[in-house]
DRENVEX-235856 format. One line per 2 residues: number of its first residue (from 1); for each residue x, y, z of N, C-alpha, C, O, CB. Coordinates in steps of 0.2 Angstrom, whole numbers, plus 2048, in hexadecimal, padded with zeros to 3 digits. Glycine has a CB too. Layout:
N
NUM = X:Y:Z:X:Y:Z:X:Y:Z:X:Y:Z:X:Y:Z ~ ... .
// end
This chain:
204
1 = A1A:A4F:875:A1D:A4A:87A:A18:A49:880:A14:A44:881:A24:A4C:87D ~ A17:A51:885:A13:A52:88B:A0C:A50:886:A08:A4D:889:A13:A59:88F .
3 = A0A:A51:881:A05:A52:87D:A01:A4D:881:9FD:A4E:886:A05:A51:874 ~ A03:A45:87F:A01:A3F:880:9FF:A3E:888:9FB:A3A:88B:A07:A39:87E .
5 = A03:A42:88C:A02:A42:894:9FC:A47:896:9F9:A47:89B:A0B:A45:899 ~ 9FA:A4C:890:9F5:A4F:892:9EF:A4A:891:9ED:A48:896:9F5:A55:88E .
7 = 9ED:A49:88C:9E9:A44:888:9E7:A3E:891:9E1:A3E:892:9EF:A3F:87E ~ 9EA:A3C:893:9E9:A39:89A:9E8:A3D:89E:9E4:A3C:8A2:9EE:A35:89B .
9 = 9EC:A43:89F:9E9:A43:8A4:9E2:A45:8A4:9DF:A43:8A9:9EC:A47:8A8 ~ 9DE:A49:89E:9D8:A47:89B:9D2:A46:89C:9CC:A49:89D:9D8:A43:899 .
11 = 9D5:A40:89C:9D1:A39:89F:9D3:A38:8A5:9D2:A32:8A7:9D3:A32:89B ~ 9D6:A3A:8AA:9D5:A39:8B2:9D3:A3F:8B6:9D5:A40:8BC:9DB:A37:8B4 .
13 = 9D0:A44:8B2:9CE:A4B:8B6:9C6:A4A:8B3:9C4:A50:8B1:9D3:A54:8B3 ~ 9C1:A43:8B2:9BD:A44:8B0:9B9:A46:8B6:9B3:A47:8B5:9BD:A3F:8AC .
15 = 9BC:A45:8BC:9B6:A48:8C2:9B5:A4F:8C4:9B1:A52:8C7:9B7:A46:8C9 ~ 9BD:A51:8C1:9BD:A5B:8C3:9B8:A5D:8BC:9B4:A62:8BD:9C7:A61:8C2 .
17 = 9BA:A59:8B6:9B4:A5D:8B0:9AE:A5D:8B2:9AA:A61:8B0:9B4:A5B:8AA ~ 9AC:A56:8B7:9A3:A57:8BA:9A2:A5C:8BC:99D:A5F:8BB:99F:A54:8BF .
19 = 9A8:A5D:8C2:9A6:A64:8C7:9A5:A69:8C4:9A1:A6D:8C6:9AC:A65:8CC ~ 9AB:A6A:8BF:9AA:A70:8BA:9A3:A72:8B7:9A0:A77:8B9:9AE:A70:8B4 .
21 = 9A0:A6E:8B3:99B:A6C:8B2:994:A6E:8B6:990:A71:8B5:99B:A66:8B3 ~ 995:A6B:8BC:98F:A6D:8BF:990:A75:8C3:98C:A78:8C5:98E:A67:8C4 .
23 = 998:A76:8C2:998:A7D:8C4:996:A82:8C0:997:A88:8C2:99D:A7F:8C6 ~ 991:A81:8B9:98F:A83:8B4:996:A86:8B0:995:A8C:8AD:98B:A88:8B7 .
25 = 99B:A83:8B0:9A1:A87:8AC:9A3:A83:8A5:9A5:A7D:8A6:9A9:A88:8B0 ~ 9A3:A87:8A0:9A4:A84:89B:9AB:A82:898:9B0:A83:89C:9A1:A88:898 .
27 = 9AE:A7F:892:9B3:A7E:891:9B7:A84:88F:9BD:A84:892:9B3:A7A:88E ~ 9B5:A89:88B:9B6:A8F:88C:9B9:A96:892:9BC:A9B:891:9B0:A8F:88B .
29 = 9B5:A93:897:9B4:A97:89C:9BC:A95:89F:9C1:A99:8A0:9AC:A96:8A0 ~ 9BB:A8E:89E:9C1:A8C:8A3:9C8:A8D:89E:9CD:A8E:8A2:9C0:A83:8A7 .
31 = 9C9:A8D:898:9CD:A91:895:9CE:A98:895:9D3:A9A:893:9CD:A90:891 ~ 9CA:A9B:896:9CD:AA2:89A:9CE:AA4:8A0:9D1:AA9:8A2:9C9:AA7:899 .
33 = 9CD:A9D:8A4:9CF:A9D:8AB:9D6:A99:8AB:9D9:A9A:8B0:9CA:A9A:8B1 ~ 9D8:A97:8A8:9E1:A96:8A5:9E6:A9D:8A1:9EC:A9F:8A1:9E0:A8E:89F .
35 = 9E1:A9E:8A0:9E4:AA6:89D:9E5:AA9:8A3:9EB:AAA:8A4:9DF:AAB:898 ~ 9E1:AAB:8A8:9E2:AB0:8AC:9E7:AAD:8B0:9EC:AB0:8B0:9DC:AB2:8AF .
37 = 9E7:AA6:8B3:9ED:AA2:8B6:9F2:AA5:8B4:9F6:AA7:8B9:9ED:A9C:8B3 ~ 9F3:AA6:8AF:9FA:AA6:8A9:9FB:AAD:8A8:A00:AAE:8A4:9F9:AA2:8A0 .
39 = 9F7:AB3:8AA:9F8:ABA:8AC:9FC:ABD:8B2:A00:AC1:8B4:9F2:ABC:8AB ~ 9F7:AB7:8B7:9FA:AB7:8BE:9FF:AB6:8BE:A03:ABB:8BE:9F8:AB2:8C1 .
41 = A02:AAF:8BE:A07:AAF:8BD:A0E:AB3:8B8:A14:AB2:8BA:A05:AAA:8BC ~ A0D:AB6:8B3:A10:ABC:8AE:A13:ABF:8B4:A19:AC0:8B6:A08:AC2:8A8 .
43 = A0D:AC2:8B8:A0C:AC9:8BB:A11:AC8:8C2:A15:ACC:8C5:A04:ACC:8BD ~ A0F:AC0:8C5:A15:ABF:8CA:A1D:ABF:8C8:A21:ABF:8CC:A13:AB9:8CD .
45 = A1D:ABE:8C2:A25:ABD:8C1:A27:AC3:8C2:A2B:AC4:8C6:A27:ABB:8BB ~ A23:ACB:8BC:A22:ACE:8BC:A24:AD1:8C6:A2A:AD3:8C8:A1D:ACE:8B8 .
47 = A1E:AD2:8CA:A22:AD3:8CE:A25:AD1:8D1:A27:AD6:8D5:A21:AD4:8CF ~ A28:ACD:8D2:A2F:AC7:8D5:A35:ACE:8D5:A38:AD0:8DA:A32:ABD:8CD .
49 = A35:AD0:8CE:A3D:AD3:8CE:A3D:ADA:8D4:A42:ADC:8D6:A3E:AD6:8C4 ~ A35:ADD:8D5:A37:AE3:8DA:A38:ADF:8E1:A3C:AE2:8E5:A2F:AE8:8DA .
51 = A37:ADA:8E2:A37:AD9:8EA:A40:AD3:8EA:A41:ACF:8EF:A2C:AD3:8ED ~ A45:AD3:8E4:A4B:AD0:8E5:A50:AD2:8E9:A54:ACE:8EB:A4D:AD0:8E0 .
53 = A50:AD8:8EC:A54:ADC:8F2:A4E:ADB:8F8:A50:ADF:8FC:A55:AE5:8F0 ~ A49:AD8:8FA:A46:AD6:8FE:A44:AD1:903:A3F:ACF:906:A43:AD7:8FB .
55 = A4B:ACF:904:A4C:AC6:906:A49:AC1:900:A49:AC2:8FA:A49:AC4:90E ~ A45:ABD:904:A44:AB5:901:A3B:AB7:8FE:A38:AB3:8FB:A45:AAC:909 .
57 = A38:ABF:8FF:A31:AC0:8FD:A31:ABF:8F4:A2B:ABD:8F3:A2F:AC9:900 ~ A35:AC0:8F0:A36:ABE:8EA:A34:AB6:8E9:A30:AB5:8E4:A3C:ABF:8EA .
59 = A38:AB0:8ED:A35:AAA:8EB:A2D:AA7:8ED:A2C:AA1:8EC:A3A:AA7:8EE ~ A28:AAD:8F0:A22:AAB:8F2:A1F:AAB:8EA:A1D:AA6:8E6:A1E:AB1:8F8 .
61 = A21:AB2:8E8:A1E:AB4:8E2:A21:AB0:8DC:A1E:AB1:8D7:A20:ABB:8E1 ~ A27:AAB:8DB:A29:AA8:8D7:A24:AA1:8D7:A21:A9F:8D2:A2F:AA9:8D9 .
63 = A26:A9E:8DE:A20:A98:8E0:A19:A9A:8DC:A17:A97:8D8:A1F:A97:8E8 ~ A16:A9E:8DE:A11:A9E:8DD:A0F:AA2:8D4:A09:AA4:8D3:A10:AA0:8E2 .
65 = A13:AA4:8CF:A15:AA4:8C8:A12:A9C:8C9:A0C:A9A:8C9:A1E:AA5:8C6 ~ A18:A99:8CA:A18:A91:8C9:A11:A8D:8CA:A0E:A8A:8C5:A1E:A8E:8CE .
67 = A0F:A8D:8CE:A07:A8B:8D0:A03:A8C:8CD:9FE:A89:8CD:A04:A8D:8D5 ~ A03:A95:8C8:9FF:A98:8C5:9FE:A94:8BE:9F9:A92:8BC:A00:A9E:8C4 .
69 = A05:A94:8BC:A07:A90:8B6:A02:A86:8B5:9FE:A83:8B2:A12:A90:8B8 ~ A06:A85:8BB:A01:A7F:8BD:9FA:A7F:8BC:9F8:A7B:8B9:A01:A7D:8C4 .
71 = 9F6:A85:8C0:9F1:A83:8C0:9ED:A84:8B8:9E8:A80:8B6:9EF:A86:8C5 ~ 9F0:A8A:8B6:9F0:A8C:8B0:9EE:A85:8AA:9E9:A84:8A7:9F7:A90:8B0 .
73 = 9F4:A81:8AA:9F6:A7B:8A6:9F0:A77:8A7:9ED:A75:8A2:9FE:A78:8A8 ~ 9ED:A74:8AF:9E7:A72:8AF:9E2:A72:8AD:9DE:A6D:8AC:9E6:A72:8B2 .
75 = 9E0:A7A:8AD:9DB:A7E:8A9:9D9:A7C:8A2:9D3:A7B:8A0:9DD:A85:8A8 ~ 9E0:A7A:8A0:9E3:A7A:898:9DD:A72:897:9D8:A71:895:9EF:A7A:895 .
77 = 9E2:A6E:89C:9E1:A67:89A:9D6:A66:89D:9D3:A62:89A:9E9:A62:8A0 ~ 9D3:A6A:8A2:9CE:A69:8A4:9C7:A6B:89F:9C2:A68:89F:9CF:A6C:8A9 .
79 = 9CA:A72:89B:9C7:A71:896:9C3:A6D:890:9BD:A6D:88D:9CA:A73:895 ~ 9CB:A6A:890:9C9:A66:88A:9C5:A5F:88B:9C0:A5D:887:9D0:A63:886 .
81 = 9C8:A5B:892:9C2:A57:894:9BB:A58:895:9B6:A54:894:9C3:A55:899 ~ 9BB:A5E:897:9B4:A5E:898:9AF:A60:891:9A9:A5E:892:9B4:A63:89E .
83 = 9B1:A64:88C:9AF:A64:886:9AD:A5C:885:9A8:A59:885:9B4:A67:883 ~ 9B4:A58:885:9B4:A52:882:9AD:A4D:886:9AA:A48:884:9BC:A4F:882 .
85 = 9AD:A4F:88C:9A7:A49:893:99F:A4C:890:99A:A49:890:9A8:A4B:89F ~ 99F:A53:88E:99A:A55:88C:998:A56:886:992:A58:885:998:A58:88F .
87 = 99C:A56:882:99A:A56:87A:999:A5C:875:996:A5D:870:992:A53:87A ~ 99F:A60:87C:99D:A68:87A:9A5:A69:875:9A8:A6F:875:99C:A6E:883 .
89 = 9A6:A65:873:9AE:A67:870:9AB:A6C:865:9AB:A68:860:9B5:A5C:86F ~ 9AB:A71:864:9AA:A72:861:9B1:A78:85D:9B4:A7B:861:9A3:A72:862 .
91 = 9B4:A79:856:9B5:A7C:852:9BA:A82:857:9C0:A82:858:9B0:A7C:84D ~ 9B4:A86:859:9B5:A8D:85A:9BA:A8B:860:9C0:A8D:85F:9AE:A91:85C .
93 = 9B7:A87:866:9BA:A87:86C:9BF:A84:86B:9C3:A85:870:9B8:A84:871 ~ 9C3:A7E:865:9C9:A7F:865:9CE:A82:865:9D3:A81:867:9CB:A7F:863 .
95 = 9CA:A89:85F:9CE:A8D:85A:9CF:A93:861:9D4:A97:861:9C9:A8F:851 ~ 9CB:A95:867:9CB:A99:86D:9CF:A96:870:9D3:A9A:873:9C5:A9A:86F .
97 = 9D1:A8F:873:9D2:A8B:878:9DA:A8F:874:9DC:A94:877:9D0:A81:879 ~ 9DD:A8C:86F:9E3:A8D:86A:9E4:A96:86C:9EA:A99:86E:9E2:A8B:860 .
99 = 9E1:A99:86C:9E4:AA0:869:9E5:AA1:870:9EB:AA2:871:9DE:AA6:863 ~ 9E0:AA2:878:9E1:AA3:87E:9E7:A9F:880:9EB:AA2:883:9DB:AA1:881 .
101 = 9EA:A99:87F:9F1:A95:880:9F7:A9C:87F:9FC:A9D:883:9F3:A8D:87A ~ 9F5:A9F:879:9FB:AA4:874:9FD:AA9:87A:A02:AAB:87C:9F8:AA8:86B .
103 = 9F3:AA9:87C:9F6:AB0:882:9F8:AAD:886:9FF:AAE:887:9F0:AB5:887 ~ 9F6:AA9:88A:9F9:AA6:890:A00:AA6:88E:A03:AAB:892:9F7:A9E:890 .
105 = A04:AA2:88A:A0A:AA2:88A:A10:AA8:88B:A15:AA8:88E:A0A:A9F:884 ~ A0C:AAE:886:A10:AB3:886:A0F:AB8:88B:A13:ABC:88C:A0F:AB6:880 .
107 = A09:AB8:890:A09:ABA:898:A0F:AB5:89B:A13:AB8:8A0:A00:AB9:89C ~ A10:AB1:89A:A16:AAC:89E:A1B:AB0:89D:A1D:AB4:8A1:A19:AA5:89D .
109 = A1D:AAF:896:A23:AB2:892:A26:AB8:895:A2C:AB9:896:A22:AB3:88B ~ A21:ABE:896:A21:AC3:896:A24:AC7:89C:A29:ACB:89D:A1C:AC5:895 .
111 = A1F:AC3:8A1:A20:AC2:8A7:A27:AC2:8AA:A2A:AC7:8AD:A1E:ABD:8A9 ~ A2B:ABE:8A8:A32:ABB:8AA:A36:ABF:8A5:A3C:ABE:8A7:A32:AB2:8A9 .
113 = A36:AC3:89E:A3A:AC8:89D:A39:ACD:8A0:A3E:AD0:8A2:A3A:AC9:897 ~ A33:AD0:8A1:A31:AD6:8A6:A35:AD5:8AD:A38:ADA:8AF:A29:AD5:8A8 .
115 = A33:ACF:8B1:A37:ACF:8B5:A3E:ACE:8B8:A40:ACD:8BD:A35:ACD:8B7 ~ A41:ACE:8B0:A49:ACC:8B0:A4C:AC7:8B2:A52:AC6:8B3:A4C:AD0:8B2 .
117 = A45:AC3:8B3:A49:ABA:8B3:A4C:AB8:8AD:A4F:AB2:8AD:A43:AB3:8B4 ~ A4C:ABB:8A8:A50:AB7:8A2:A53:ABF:8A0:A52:AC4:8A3:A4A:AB1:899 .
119 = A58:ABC:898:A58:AC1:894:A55:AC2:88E:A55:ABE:88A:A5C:AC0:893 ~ A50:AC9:88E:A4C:ACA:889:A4D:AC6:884:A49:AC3:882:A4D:AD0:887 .
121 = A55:AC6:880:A55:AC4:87A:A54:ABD:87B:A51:AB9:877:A5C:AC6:877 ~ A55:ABB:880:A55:AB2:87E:A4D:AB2:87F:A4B:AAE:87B:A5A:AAB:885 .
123 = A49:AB5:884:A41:AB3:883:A3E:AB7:880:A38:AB7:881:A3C:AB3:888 ~ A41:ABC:87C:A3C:ABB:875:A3F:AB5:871:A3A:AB2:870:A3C:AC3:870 .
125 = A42:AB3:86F:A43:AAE:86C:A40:AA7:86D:A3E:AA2:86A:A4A:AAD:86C ~ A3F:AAA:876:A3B:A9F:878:A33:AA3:877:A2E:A9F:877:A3C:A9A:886 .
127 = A31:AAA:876:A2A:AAA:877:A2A:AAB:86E:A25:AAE:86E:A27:AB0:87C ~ A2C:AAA:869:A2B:AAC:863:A2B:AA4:860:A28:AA3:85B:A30:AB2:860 .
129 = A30:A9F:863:A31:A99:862:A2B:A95:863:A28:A92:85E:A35:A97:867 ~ A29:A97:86A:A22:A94:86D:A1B:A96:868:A17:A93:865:A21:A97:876 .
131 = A1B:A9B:867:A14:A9E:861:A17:A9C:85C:A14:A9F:858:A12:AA6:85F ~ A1B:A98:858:A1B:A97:853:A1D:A90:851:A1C:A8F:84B:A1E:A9A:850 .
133 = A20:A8A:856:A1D:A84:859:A14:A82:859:A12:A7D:858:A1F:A85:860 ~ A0F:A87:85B:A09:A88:85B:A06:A8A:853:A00:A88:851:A08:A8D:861 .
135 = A0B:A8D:851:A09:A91:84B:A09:A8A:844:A05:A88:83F:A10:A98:84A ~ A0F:A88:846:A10:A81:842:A0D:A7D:841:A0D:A79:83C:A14:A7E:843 .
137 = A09:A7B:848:A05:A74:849:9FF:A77:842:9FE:A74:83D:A01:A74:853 ~ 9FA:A7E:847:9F6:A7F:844:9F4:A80:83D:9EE:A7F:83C:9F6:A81:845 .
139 = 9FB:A84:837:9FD:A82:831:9FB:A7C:82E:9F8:A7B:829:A02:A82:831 ~ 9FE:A79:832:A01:A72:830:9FB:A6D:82E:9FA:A6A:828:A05:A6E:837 .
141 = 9F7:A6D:834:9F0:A69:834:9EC:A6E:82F:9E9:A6B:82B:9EC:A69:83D ~ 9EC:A73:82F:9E6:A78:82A:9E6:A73:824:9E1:A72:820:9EA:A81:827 .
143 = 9EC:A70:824:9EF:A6E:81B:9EE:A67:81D:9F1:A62:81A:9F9:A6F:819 ~ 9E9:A66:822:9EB:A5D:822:9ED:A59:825:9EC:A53:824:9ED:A5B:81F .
145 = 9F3:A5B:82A:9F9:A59:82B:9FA:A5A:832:9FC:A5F:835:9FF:A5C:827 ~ 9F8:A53:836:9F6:A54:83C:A00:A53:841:A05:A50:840:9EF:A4D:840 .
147 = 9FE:A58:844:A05:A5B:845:A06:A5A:84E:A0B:A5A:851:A05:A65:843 ~ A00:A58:852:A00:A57:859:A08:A51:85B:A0B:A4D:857:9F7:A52:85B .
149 = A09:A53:860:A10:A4F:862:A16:A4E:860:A1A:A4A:863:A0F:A4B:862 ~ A16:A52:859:A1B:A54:856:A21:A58:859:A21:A5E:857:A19:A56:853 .
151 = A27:A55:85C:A2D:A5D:85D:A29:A5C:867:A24:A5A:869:A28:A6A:856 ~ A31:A5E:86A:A33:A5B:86F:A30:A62:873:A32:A61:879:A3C:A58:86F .
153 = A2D:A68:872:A2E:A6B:874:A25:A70:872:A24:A76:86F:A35:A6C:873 ~ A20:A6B:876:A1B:A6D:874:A18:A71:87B:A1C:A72:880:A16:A67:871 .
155 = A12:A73:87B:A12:A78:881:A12:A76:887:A13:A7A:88C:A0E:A7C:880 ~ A11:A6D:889:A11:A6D:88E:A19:A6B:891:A1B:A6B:897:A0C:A69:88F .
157 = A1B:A69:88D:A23:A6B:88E:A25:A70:890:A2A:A70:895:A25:A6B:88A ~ A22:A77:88D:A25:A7D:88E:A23:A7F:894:A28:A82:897:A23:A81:88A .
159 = A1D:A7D:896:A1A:A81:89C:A1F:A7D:8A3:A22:A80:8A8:A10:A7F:89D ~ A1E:A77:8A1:A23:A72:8A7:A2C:A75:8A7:A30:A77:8AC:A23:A67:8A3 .
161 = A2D:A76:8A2:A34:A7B:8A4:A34:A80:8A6:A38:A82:8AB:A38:A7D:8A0 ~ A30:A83:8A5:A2F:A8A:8A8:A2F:A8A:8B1:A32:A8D:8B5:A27:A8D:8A4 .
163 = A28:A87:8B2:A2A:A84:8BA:A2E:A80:8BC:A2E:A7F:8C2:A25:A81:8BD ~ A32:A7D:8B9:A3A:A7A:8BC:A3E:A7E:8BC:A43:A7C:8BE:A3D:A75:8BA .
165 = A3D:A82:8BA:A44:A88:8B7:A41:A8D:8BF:A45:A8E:8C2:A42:A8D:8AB ~ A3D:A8F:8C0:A37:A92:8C5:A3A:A91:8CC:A3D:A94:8D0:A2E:A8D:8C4 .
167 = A38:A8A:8CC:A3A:A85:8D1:A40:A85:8D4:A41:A86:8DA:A39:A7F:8CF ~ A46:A84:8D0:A4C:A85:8D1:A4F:A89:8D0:A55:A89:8CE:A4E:A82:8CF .
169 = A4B:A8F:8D0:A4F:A96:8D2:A50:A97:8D9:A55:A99:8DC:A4A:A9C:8D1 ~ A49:A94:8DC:A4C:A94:8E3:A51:A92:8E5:A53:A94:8EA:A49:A92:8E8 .
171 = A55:A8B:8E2:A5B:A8D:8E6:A62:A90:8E0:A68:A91:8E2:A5E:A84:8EB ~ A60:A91:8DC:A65:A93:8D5:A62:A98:8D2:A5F:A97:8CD:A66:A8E:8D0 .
173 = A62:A9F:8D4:A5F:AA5:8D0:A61:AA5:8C9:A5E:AA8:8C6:A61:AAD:8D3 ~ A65:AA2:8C6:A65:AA1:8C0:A61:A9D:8BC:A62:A9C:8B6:A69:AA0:8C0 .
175 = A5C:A9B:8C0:A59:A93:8BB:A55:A96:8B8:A59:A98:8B4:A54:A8B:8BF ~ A50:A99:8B8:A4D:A9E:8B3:A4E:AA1:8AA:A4B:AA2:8A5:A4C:AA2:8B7 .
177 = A54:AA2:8AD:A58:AA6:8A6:A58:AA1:8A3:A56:AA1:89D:A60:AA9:8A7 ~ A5C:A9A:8A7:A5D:A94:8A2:A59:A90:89F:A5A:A8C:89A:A61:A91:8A5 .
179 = A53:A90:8A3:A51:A8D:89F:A4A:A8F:89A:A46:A8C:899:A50:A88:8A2 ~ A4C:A99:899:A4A:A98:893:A4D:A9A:88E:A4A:A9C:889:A46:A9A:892 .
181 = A55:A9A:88E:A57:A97:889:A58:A90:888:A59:A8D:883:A5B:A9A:888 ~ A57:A8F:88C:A54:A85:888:A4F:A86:883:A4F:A85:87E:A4E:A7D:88E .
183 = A4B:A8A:887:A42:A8B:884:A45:A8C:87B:A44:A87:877:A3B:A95:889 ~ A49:A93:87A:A4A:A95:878:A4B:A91:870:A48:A90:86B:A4C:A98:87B .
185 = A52:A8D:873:A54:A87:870:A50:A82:86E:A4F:A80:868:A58:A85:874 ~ A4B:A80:873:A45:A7A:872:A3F:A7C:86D:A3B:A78:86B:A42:A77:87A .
187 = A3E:A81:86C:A38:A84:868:A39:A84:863:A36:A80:85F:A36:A8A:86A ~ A40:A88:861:A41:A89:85A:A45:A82:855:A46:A81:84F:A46:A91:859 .
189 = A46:A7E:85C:A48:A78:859:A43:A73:857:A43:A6F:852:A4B:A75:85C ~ A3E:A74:85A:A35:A6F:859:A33:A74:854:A31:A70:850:A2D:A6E:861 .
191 = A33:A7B:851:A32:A7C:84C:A33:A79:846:A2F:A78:842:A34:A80:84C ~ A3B:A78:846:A3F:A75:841:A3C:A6E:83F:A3B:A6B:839:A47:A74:843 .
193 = A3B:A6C:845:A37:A63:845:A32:A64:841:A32:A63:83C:A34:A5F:84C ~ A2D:A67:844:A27:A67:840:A27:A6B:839:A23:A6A:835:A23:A6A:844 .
195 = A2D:A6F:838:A2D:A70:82F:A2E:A69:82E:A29:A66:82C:A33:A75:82B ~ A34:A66:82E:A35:A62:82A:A32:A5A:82B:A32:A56:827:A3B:A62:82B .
197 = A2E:A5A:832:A27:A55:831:A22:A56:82A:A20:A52:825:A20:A56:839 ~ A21:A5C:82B:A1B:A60:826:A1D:A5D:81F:A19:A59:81C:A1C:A69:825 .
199 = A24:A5E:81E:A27:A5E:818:A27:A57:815:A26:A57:80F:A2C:A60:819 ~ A29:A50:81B:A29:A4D:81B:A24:A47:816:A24:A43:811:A2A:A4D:820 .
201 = A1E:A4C:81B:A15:A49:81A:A14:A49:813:A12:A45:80F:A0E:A4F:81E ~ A16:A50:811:A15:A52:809:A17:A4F:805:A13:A4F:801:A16:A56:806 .
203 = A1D:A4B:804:A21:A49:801:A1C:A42:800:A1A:A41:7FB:A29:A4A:804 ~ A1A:A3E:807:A17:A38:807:A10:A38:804:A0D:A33:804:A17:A36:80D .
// end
């Protein structure tokens, strides 16, 4: 769904991929600077939970999860333009850009069971959902079968709940928990989608 909103925005960060560019950083480089984003962020959730008996010093560290995540997701999308403005998009850097998202993802995941914003059981289920949503695409296409935009619940989806769920903790300590069991729900349901797209395809 977000897929199509990434693909634009793309094409309108064609002046930060110059800057990148002339800042000598590769497409590469700046996918490991979305990883680290997405560590950051892990580790702030992570510590969110020691400072909850601490007044309102918890929601600095929550906010700023959320921003990390953001900036993180930018990284994701800056990358790829800039490959794409300079002609540098090759095989490997997909298949790196893909496997760095898996960390990314699961430093989020982690984060927020570590820090006891959800329940373990329900985020391992949104983090095993989410890798295998990812897992599906890549199958899928191996075989031919282009799988992009498929299933309501791709990662830029994921990442956008995550910071609304973030967001609206500040005024509802519960938003976090809940929405990853959405996550939870939404993942292993775009799984199901994308088997039965797969299945679909073959058949045709």
């Amino acid at each position: 769904m977000l897929t199509k909103v990434k693909e634009k925005v793309q094409s309108c960060i064609l002046f930060e991929a110059k800057l990148a560019f002339k800042a000598g950083l590769t497409p590469n480089q700046i996918s490991a600077l979305g990883v680290i984003f997405a560590l950051v962020s892990g580790f702030s959730y992570w510590f969110s939970a020691s400072l909850s008996s601490q007044g309102s010093l918890w929601k600095v560290f929550i906010i700023f999860a959320a921003l990390s995540i953001l900036i993180s997701g930018f990284c994701d999308a800056l990358d790829g333009a800039l490959a794409r403005l300079y002609g540098h998009t090759t095989s490997f850097g997909g298949f790196l850009d893909s496997l760095l998202d898996r960390y990314a993802d699961s430093a989020i995941y982690f984060g927020l069971m570590m820090g006891g914003l959800c329940d373990m059981s329900w985020g391992i289920a949104a983090l095993v959902g989410s890798l295998l949503v990812s897992y599906a695409r890549a199958r899928s296409e191996a075989a031919g079968v282009k799988m992009e935009t498929v299933g309501i619940a791709e990662r830029a989806e994921r990442l956008l709940i995550i910071v609304l769920g973030s967001l609206l903790s500040l005024l509802w300590r519960e938003a976090p928990r809940w929405s990853i069991i959405l996550l939870a729900l939404l993942t292993n349901f775009t799984v199901l989608q994308r088997a039965i797209y797969f299945r679909s395809k073959l058949k045709s």
